[in-house]
N, C-alpha and C positions, 0 to 999 in steps of 0.2 A: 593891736600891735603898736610898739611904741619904740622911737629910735633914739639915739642921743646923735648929735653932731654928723658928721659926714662917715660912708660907709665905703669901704672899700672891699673887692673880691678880686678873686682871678680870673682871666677871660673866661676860661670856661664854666663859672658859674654864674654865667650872664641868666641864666633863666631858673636860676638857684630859691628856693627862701632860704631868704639870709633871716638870720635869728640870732638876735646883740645877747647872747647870755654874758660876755663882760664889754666892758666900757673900756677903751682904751689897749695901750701895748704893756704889760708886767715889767717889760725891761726898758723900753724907749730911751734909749742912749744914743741909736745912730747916727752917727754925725751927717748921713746926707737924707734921713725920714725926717719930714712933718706932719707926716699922715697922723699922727694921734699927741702931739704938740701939744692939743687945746683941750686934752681929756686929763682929768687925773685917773688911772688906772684904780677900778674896783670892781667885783662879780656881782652881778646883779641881783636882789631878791630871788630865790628860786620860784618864789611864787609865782612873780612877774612873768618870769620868763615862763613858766607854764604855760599862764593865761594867755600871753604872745601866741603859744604851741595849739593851746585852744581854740584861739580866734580864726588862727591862719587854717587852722583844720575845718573850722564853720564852713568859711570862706572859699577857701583853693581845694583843700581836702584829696578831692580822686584826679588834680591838674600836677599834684608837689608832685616830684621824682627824685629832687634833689633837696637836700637842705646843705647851707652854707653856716657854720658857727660863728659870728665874729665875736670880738672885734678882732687884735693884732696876734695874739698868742693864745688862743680860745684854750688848749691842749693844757694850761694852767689849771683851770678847771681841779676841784676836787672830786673825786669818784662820788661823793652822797650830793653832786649837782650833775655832772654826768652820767649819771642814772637814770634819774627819774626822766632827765631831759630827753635821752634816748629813749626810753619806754615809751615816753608821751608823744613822741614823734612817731613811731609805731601807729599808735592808736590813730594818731590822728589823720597820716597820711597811708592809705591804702595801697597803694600803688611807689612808695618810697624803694628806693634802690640803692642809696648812696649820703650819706651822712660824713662831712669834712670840714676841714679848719686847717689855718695858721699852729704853724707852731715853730718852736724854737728848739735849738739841740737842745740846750737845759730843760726847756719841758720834759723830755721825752726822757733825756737821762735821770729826774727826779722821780720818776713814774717807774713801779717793780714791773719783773716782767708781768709775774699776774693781773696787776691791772691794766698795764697794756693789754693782753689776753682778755682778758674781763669788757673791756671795751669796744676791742673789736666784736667780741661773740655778742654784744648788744646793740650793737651797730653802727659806730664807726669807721669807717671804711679809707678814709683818704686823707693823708697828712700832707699839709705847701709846707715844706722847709725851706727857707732864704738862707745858703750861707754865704750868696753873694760875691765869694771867693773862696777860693782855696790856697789862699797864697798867707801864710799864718801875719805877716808883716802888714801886708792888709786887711787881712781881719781885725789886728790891733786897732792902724789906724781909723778905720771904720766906727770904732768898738760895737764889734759886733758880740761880743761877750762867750764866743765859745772858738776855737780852734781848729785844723782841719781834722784832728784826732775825734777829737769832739763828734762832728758831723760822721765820719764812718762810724763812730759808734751807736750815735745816736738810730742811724739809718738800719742801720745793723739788729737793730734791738726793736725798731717797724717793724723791719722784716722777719722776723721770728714769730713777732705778735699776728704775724699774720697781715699788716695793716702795708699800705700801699702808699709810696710816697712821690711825692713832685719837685724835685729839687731848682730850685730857683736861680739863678747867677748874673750877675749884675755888668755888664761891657760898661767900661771906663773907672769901676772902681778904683784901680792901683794909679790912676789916673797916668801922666806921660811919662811918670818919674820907671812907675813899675809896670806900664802895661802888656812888657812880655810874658814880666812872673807872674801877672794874674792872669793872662789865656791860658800860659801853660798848666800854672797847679790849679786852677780851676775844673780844665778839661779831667786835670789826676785826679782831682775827689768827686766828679761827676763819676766816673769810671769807678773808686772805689765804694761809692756810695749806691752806685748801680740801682737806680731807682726808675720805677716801671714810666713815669712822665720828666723829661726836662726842660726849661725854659732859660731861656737869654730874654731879661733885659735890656733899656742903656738905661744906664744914668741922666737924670738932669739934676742941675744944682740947684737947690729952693732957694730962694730967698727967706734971711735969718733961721739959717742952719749953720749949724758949726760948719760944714763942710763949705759952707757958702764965706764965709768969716774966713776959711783958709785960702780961698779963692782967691778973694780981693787983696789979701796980705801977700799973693803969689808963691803961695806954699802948697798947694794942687794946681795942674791944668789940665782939664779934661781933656783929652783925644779926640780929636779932629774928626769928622764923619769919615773918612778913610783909615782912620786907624782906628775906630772902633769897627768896623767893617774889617781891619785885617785880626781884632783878637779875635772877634765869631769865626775868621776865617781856623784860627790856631784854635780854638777851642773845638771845630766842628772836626776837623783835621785829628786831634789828637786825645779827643775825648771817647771812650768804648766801654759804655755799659754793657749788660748781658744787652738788652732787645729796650728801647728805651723811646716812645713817641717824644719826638723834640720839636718845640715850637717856637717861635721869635714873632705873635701873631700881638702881643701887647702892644696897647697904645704909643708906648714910649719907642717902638725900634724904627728905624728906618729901611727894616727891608725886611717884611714879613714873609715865612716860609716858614715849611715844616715837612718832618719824614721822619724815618724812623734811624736809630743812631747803634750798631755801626750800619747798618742795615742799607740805606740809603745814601751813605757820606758820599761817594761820589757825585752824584746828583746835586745835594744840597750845598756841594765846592764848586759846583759849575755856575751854580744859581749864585752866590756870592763872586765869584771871580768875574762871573758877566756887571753886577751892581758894583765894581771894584772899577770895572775896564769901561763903566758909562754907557753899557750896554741894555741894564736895563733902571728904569725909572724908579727913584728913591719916594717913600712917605715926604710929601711936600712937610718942612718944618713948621707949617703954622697947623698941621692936624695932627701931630703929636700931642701926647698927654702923658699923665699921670692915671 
């Protein structure tokens, strides 16, 4: 098994095989990622990545349950690499349940529906989409390359495939200038995108990111740990997928929780209004991450 550079997943693929079938993000524009920075984006040998499928099957075999695709937008992938790759994961992992990746609306919107189809009946199963926001003004300035139209369609055409998605969203994106309009229309395309998992982010600003470059120019200002605590409050408040597990359990947030959305909002408004009112104990800032 062989890796390039630093890997990244979602909490819940902590106990995942992760398997690099590409290198890098296809789009990598965000002004506030450096996560793949230092890759040039390309899909690996398929051979490679066999061999990878092979080795990890010698090795973990009847332990895998999960496999994780990376790197940033795996879902680029062409269906004559996504084939075999799934077959071999079959063979290799006996007890496998769950096959998932990164992806981007544009992936998912360059994909017919029959491949979508086609891919789930071979076994993938779970899409992470980031759209970070649903507020299209920062989507822009993000450049996050696809819009909130974009996203319900993209979710839209999951869901049909069958395929199960994780919608991601980003606290402090819009930063102080927008931070109402992005709780609010965030919470609206969480809701239209009605996707079976959600997660809140926060933001941090990397050093030598554009978003960092706007920073220092005082063209962004992040929101204060109280107001990124009051957009979770607006987003949890006003977000209503059909039935949708929600979590804030990433490295990055200050006040992990989780339940189910609308299912539990009241609860999880108590839990934040108590972390609001200094009632209950914030992620010390020196154990945050990325």
């Amino acid at each position: 098994m062989r890796y390039e550079g630093k890997l990244y997943r979602p909490p819940s693929e902590a106990h995942s095989y992760i398997l690099q079938a590409t290198i890098g993000c296809s789009w990598n524009k965000c002004t506030y990622c450096d996560m793949y920075r230092d890759k040039t984006f390309r899909i690996r040998d398929l051979a490679e990545t066999l061999d990878d499928i092979t080795s990890a099957g010698a090795a973990f075999g009847d332990h895998v349950e999960k496999v994780f695709v990376a790197d940033g937008d795996a879902l680029v992938l062409p269906l004559d690499h996504w084939l075999p790759l799934l077959d071999a994961c079959r063979r290799a992992f006996p007890n496998l349940r769950q096959v998932s990746c990164y992806a981007m609306a544009t992936n998912l919107l360059e994909k017919t529906s029959d491949e979508l189809r086609t891919l789930r009946e071979r076994g993938l199963a779970l899409l992470y989409i980031g759209p970070e926001s649903g507020d299209d003004l920062v989507l822009k300035r993000i450049a996050k390359g696809s819009s909130f139209d974009d996203h319900v369609e993209a979710a839209r055409r999951a869901r049909a495939a069958g395929l199960k998605t994780s919608a991601i969203f980003l606290l402090g994106a819009g930063g102080t200038e927008r931070t109402d309009e992005h709780a609010r229309a965030s919470a609206r395309l969480a809701t239209a995108m009605d996707p079976d998992y959600l997660a809140a982010l926060t933001l941090t600003v990397v050093p030598d990111t554009p978003l960092a470059t706007l920073e220092r120019r005082g063209r962004f200002v992040l929101p204060d740990v109280h107001g990124l605590l009051r957009e979770l409050r607006t987003f949890v408040a006003e977000a209503t997928p059909t039935e949708a597990l929600f979590r804030t359990n990433h490295a990055s947030n200050y006040l992990p929780i989780g339940g189910r959305l609308p299912h539990d909002r009241a609860r999880i408004l108590d839990v934040i209004d108590a972390a609001l009112s200094g009632r209950i104990r914030l992620r010390p800032e020196h154990t945050r991450g990325l």
